[in-house]
ZADO-1210 file (C-alpha; in nm, 4 decimals, padded with zeros to 6 digits):
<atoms>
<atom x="09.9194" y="10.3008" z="12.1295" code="UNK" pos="1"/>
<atom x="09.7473" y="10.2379" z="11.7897" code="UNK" pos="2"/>
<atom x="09.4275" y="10.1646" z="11.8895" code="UNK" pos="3"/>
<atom x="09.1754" y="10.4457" z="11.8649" code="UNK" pos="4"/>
<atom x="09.1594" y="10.6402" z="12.2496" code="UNK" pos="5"/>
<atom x="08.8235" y="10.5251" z="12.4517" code="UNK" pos="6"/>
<atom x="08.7331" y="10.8635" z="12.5061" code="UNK" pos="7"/>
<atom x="08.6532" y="10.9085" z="12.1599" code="UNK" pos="8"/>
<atom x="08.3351" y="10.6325" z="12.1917" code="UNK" pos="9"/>
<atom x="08.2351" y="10.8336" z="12.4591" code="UNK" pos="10"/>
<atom x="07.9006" y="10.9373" z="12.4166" code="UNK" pos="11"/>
<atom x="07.8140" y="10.6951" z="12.1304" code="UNK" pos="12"/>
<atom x="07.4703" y="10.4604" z="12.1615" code="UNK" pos="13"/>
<atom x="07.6593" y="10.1751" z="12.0413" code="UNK" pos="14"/>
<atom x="07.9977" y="10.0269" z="12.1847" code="UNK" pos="15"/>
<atom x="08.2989" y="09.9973" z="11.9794" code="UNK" pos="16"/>
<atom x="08.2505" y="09.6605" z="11.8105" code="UNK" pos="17"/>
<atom x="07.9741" y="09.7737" z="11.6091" code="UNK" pos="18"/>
<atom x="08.0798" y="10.0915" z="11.5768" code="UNK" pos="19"/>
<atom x="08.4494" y="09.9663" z="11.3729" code="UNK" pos="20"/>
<atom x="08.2143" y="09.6873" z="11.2468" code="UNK" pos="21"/>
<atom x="08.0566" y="09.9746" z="11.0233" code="UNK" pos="22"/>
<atom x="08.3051" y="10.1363" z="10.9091" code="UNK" pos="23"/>
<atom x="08.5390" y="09.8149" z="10.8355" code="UNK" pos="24"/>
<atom x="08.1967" y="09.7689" z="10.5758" code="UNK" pos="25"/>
<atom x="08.2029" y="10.0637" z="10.4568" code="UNK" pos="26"/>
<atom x="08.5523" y="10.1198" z="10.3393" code="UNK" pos="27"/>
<atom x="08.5992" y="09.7243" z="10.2585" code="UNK" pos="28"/>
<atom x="08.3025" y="09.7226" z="09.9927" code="UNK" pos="29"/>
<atom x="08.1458" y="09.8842" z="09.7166" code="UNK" pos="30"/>
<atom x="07.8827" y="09.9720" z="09.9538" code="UNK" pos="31"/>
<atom x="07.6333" y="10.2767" z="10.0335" code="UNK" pos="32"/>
<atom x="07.5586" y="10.4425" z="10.3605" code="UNK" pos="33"/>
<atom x="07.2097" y="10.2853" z="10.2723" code="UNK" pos="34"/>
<atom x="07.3149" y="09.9763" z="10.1661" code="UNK" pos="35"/>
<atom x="07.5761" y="09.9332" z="10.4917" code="UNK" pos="36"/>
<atom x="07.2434" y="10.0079" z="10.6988" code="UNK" pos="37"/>
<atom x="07.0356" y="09.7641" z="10.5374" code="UNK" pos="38"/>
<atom x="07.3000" y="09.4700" z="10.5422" code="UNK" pos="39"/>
<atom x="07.3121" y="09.5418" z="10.9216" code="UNK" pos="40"/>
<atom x="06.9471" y="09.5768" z="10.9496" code="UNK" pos="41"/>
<atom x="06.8994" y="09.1762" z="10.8639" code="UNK" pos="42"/>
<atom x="07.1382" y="09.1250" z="11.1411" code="UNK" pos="43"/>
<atom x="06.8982" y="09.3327" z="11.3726" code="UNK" pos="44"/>
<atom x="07.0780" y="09.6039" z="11.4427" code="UNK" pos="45"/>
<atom x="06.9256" y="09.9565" z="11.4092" code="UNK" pos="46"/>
<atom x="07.1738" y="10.2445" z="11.2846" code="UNK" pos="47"/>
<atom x="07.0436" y="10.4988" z="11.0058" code="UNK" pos="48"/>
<atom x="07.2467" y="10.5595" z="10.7540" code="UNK" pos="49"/>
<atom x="07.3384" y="10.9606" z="10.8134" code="UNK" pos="50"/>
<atom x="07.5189" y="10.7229" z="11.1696" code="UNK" pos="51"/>
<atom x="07.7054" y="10.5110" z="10.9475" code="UNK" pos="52"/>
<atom x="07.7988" y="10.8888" z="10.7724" code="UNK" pos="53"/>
<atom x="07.9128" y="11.0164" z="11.0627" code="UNK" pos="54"/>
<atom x="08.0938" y="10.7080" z="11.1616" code="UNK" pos="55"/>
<atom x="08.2973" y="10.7023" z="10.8903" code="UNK" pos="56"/>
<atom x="08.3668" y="11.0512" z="10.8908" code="UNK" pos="57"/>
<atom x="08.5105" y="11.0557" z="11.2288" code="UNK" pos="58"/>
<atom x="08.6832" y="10.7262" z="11.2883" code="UNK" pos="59"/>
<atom x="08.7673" y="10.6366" z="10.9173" code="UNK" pos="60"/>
<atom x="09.0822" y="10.8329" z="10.9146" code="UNK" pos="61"/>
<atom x="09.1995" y="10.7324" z="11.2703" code="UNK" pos="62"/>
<atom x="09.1483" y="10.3254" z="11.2000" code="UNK" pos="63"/>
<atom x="09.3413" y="10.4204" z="10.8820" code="UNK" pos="64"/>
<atom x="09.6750" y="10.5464" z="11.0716" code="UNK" pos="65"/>
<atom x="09.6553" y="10.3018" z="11.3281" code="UNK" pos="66"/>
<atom x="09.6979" y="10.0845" z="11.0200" code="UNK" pos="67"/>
<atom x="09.9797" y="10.2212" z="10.8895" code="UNK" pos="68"/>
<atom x="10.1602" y="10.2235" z="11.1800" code="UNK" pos="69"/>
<atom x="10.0636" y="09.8652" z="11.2433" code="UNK" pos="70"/>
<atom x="10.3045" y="09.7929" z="10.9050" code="UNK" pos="71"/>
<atom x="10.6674" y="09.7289" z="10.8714" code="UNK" pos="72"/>
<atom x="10.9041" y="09.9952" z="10.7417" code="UNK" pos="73"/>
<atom x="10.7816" y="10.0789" z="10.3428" code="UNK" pos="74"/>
<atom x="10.9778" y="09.8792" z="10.1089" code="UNK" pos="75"/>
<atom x="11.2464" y="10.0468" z="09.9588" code="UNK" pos="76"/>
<atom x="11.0723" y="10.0758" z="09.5814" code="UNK" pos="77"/>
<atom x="10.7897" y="10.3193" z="09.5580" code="UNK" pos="78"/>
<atom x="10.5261" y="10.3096" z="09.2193" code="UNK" pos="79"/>
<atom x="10.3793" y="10.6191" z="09.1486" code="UNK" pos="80"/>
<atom x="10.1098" y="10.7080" z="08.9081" code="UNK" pos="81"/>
<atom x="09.8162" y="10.9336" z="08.8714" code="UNK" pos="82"/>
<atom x="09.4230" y="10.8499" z="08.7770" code="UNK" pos="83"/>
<atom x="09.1954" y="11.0862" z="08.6300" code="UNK" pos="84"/>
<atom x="08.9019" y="11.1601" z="08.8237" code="UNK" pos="85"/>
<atom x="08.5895" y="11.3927" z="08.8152" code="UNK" pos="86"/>
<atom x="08.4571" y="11.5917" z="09.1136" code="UNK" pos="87"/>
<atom x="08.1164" y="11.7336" z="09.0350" code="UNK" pos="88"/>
<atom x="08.2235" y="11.7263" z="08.6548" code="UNK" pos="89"/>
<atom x="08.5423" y="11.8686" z="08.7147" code="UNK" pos="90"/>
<atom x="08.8748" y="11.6869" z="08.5580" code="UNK" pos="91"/>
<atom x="09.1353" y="11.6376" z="08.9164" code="UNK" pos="92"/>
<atom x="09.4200" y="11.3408" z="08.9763" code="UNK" pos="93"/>
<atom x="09.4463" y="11.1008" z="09.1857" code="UNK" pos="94"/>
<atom x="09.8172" y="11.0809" z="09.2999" code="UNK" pos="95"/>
<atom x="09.9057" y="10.7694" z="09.4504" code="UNK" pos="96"/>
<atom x="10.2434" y="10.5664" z="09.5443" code="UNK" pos="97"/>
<atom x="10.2838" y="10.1627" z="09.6411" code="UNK" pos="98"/>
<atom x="10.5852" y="09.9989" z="09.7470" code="UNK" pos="99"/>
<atom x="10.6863" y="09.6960" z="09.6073" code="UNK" pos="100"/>
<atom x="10.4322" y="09.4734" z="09.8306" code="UNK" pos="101"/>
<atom x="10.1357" y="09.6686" z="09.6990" code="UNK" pos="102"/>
<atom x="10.0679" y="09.8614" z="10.0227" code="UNK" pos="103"/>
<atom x="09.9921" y="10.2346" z="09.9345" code="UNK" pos="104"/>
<atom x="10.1463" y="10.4851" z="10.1072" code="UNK" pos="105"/>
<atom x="09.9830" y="10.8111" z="10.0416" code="UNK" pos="106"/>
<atom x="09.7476" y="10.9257" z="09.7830" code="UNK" pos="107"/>
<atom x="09.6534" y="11.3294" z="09.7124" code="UNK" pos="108"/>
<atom x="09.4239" y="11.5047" z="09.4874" code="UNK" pos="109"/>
<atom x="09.5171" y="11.7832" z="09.3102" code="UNK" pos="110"/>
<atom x="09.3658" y="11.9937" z="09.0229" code="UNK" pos="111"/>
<atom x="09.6574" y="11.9678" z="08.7937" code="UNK" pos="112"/>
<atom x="09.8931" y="11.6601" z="08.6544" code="UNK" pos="113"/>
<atom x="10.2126" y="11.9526" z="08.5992" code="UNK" pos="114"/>
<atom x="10.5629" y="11.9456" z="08.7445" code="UNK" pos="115"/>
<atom x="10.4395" y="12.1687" z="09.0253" code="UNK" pos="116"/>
<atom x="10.2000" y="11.8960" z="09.1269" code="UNK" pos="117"/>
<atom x="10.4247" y="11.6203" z="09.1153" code="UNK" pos="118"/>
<atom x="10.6617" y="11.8246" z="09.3113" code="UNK" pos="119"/>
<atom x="10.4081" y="11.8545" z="09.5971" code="UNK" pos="120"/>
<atom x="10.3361" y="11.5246" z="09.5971" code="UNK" pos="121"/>
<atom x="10.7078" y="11.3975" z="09.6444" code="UNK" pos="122"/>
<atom x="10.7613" y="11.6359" z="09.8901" code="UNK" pos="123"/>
<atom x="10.4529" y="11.5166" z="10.1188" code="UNK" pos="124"/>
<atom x="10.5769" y="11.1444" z="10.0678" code="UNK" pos="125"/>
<atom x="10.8975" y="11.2248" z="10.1862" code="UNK" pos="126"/>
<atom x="10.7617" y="11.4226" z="10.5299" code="UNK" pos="127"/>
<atom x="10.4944" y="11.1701" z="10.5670" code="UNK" pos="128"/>
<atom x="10.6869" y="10.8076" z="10.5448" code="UNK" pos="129"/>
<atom x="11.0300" y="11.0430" z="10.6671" code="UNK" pos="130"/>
<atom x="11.2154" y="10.7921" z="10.4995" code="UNK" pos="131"/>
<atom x="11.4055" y="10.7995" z="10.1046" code="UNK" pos="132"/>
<atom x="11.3297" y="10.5256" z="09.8798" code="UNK" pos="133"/>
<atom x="11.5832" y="10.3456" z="09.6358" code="UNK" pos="134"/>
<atom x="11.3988" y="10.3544" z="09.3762" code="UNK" pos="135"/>
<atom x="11.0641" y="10.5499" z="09.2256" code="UNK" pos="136"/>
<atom x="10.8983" y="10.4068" z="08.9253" code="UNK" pos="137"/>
<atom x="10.6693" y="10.5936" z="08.7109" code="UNK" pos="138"/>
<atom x="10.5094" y="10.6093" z="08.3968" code="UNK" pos="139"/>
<atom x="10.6451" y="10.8278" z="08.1233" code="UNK" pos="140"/>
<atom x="10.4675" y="11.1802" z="08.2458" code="UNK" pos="141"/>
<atom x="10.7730" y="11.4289" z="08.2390" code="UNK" pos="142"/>
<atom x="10.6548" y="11.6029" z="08.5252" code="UNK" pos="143"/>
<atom x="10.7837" y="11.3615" z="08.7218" code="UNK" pos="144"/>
<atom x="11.1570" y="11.3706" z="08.6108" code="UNK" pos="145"/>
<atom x="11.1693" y="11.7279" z="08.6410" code="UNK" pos="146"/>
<atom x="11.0105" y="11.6835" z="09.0089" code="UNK" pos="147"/>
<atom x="11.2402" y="11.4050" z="09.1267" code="UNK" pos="148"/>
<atom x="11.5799" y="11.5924" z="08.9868" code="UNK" pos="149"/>
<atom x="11.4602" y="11.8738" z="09.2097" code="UNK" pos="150"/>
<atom x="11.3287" y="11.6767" z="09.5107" code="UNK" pos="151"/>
<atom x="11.4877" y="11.3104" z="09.5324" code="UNK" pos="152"/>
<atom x="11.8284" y="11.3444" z="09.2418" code="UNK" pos="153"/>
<atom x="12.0222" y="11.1047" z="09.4341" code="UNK" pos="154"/>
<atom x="11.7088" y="10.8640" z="09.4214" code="UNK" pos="155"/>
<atom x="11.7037" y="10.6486" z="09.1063" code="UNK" pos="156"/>
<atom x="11.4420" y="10.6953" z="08.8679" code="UNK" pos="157"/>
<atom x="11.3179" y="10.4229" z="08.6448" code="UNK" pos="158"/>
<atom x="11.0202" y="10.5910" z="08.3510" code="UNK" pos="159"/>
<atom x="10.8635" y="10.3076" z="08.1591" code="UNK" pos="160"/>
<atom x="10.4690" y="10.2336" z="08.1336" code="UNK" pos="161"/>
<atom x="10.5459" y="09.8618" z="08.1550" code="UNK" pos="162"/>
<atom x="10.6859" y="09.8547" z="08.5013" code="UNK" pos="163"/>
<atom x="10.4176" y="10.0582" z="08.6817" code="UNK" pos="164"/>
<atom x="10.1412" y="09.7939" z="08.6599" code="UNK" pos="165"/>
<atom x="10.1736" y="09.7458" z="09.0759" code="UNK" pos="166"/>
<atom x="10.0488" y="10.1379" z="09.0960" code="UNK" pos="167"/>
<atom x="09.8334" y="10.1543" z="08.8017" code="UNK" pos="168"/>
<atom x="09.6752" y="09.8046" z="08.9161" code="UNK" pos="169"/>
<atom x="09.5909" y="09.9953" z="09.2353" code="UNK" pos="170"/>
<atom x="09.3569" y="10.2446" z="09.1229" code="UNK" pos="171"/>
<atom x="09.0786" y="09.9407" z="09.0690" code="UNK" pos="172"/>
<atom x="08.9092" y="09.9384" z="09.4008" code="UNK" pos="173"/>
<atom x="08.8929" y="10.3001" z="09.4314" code="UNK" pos="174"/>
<atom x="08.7402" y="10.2628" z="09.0321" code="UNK" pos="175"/>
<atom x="08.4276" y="10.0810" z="09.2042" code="UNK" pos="176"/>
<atom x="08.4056" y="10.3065" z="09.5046" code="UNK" pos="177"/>
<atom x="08.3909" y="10.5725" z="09.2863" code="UNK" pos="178"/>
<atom x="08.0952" y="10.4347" z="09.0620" code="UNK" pos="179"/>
<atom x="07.9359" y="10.2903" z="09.3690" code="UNK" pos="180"/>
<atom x="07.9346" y="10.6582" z="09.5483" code="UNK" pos="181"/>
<atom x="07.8131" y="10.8449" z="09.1945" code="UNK" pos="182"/>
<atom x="08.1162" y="11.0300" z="09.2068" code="UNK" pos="183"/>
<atom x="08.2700" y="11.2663" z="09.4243" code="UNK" pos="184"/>
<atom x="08.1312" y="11.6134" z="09.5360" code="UNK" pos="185"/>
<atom x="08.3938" y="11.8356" z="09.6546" code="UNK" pos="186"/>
<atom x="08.8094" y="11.7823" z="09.6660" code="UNK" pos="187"/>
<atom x="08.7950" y="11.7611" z="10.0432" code="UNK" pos="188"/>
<atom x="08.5713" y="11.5126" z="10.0686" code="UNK" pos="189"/>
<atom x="08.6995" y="11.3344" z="09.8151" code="UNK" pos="190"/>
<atom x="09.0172" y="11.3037" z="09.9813" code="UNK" pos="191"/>
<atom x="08.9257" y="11.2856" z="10.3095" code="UNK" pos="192"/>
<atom x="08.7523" y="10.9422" z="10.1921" code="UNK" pos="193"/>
<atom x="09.0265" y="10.8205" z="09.9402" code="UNK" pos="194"/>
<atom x="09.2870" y="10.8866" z="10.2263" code="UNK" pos="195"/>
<atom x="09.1173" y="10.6431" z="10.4869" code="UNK" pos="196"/>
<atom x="08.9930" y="10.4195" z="10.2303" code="UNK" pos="197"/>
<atom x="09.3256" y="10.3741" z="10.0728" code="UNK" pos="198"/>
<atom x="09.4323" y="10.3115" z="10.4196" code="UNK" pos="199"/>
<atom x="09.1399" y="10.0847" z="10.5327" code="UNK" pos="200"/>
<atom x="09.0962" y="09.8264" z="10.1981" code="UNK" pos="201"/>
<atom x="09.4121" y="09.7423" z="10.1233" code="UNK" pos="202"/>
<atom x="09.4386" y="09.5834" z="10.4035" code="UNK" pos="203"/>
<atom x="09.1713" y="09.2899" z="10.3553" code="UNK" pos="204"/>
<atom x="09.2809" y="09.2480" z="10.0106" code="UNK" pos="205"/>
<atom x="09.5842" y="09.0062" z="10.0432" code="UNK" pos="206"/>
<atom x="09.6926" y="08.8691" z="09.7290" code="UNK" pos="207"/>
<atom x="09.4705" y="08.5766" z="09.7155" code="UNK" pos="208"/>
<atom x="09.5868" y="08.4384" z="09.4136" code="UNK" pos="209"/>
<atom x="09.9528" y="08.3660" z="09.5645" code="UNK" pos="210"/>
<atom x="09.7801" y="08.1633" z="09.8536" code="UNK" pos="211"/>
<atom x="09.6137" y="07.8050" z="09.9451" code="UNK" pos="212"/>
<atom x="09.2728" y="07.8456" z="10.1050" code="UNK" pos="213"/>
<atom x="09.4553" y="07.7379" z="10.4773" code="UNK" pos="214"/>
<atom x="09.6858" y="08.0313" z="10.4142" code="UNK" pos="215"/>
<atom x="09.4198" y="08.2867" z="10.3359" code="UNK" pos="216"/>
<atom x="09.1984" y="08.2316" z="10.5884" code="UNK" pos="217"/>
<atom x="09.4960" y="08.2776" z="10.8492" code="UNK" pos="218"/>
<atom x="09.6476" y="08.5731" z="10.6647" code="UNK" pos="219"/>
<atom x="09.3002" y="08.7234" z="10.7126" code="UNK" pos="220"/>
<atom x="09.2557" y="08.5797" z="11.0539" code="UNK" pos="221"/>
<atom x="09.5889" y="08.7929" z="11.1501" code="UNK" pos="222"/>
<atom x="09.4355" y="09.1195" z="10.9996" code="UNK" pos="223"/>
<atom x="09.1040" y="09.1183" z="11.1410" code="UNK" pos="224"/>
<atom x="09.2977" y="09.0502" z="11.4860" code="UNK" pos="225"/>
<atom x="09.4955" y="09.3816" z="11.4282" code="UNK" pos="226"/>
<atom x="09.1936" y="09.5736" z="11.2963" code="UNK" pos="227"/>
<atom x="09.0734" y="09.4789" z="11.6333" code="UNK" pos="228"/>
<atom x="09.3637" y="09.6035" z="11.8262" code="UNK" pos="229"/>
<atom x="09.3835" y="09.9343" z="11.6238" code="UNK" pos="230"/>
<atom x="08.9787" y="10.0138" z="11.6659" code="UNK" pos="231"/>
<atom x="09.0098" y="09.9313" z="12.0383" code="UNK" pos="232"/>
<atom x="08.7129" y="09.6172" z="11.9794" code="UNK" pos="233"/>
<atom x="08.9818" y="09.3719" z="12.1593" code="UNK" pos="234"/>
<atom x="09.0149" y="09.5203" z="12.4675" code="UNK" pos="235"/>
<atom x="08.6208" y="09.5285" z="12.4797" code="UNK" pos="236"/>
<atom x="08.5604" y="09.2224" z="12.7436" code="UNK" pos="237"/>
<atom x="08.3565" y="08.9513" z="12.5877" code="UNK" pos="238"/>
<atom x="08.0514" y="08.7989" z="12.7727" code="UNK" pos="239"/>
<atom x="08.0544" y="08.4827" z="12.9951" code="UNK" pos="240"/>
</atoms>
């Protein structure tokens, strides 16, 4: 089952509904703790924002893999690139892979942008998605030919900065989370967050631009309905 066990709103002031309402928020906009609390506060509800923290922190990743595995097998093209990033003025990368639809299916930090990384990275796509794409497109680093001959060889590997736009293109909304948060503090927590949020905003962000109004509104119709089946809200009964 994909949505998130009842036993783990046990205890919790606030029934589930609000609770995913939160965190949905959260991870959907360029939004605060503060800011998330206030925005709810006009709608009368009262939740501080160190709540809202621990909210996110312990149902962010689980709404995120119920997400996931809510999607169709990955598409068999995967985009990979790599962001720079600072973590309490620190240089890391971002490591992230799309498939051809623009869904992302993993992102890891790491402290270096070396064959050794990009290595580790391959290896935990292929034992996270457990399946072998038919293509991996990157941009020109050289770490990642020397990586996919050891990893992936019989894979076929297409280097050229022009053709990685879909992955490159990606790294926007995480680019205003990112400002919006002041930075990061700390690797794990930066990719505790970038792990659910990568998992969480993609989601609501349908490609617009290929759609009529009619067809938005019931493209997003059908994801809110499945962001209510994964957080558990839809089996909450609704009153007379």
């Amino acid at each position: 089952m994909d949505s998130a066990p009842p036993s783990s709103y046990q205890g919790h002031r606030y029934p589930v509904e609000i609770i995913s309402h939160y965190v949905w928020l959260y991870h959907r906009f360029p939004l605060s703790f503060r800011e998330v609390e206030e925005l709810m506060l006009q709608r009368g509800v009262l939740v501080s924002h160190e709540t809202i923290r621990r909210w996110c922190a312990k149902f962010g990743q689980t709404y995120a893999n119920g997400l996931r595995h809510r999607r169709l097998w990955p598409g068999d093209t995967w985009h990979l690139d790599e962001a720079f990033i600072k973590i309490n003025g620190e240089p890391h990368y971002l490591w992230r892979v799309v498939d051809a639809d623009g869904d992302v299916l993993d992102i890891l930090v790491q402290n270096r942008r070396d064959t050794a990384a990009a290595r580790c990275f391959f290896r935990r796509l292929l034992k996270k998605t457990r399946t072998v794409p038919r293509v991996v497109v990157t941009d020109r680093l050289r770490s990642y030919g020397a990586a996919h001959r050891e990893v992936m060889p019989s894979v076929e590997h297409r280097s050229h900065k022009g053709l990685n736009n879909r992955a490159e293109n990606s790294h926007q909304p995480t680019r205003q989370r990112e400002r919006a948060m002041k930075g990061f503090r700390s690797t794990g927590g930066a990719q505790r967050f970038l792990a659910a949020f990568s998992g969480i905003s993609p989601r609501f962000r349908p490609r617009r631009h290929l759609m009529t109004a009619p067809e938005y509104r019931a493209e997003m119709t059908v994801r809110f309905a499945i962001w209510d089946q994964v957080t558990g809200a839809a089996a909450v009964p609704t009153a007379a």
